[in-house]
LUMVEXMI-123617 format. One line per 8 residues: number of its first residue (from 1); for each residue x, y, z of N, C-alpha, C. Coordinates in steps of 0.001 Angstrom, whole numbers, m for minus. Example, Ala and Ser with C-alpha at 12.3 -4.5 7.8 and 13.67 -1.06 7.14 Angstrom:
! residues 2
1) 13190:m5690:7800:12300:m4500:7800:13200:m3300:7800 | 12850:m2250:7080:13670:m1060:7140:12900:30:7870
This chain:
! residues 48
1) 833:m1180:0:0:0:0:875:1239:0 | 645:2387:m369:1171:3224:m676:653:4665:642 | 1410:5909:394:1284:6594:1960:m408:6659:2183 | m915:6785:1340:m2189:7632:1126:m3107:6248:1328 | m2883:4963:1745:m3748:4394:2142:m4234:3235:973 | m3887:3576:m407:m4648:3011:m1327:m4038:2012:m1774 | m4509:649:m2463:m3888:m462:m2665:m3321:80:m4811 | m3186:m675:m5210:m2746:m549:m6751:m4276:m1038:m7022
9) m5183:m2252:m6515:m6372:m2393:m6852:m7442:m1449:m7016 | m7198:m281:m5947:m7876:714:m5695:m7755:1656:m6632 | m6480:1906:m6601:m6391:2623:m7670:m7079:2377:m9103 | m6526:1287:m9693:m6976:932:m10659:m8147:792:m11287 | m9193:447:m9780:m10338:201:m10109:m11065:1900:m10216 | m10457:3077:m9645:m10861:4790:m10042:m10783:4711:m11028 | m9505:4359:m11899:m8738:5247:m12784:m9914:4637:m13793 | m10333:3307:m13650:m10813:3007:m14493:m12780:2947:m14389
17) m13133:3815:m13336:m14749:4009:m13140:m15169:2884:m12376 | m14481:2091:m11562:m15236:855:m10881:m15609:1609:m9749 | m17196:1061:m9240:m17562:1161:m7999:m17894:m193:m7181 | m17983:m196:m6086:m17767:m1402:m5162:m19402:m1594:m4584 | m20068:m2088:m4911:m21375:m2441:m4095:m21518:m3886:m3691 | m21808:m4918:m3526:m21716:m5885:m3268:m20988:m6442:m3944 | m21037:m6193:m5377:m19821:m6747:m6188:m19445:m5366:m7468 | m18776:m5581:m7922:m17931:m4546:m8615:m18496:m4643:m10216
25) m18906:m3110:m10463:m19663:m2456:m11782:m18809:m1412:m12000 | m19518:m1003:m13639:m19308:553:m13560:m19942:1446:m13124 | m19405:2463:m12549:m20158:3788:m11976:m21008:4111:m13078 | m20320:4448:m14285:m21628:5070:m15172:m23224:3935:m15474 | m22661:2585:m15808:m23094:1644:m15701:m24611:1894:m14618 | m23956:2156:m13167:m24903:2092:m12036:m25597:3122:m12618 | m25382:4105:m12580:m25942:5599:m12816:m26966:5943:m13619 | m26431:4863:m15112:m27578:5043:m16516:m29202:4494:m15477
33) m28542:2961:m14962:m29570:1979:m14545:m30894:2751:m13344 | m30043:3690:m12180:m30520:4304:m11432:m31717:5347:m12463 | m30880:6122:m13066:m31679:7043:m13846:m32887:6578:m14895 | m32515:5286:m15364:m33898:4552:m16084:m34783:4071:m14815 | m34418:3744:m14094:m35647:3195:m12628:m36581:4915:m12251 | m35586:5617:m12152:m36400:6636:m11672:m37531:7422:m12538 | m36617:7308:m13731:m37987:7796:m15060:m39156:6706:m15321 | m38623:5820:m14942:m40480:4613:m15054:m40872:4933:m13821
41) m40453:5455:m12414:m41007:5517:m11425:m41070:4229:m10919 | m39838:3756:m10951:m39699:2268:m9874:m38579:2386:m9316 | m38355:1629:m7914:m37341:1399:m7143:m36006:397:m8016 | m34985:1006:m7659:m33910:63:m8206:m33441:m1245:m7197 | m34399:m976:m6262:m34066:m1967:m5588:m35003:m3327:m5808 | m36439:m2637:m6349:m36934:m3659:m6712:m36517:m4702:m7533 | m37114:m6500:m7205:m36770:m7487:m8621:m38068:m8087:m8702 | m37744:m8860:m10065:m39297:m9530:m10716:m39669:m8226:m11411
């Protein structure tokens, strides 16, 4: 690890838009998906 705390994984996974939620996506990825749930007016948490 380096001074600032961050692994090379960490890094890598910024440089390259990964976000960490239960398992690992793209940020924009999440973002499009969030923003289509909210324009039909459904939860993204919902399934089925």
């Amino acid at each position: 690890m380096s001074e600032e705390g961050v692994t090379p994984q960490q890094r890598w996974d910024q440089k390259n838009g990964y976000i960490t939620k239960s398992f690992r996506m793209y940020k924009g990825q999440a973002e499009t998906f969030k923003k289509v749930c909210e324009e039909r007016g459904c939860s993204p948490h919902m399934r089925g």
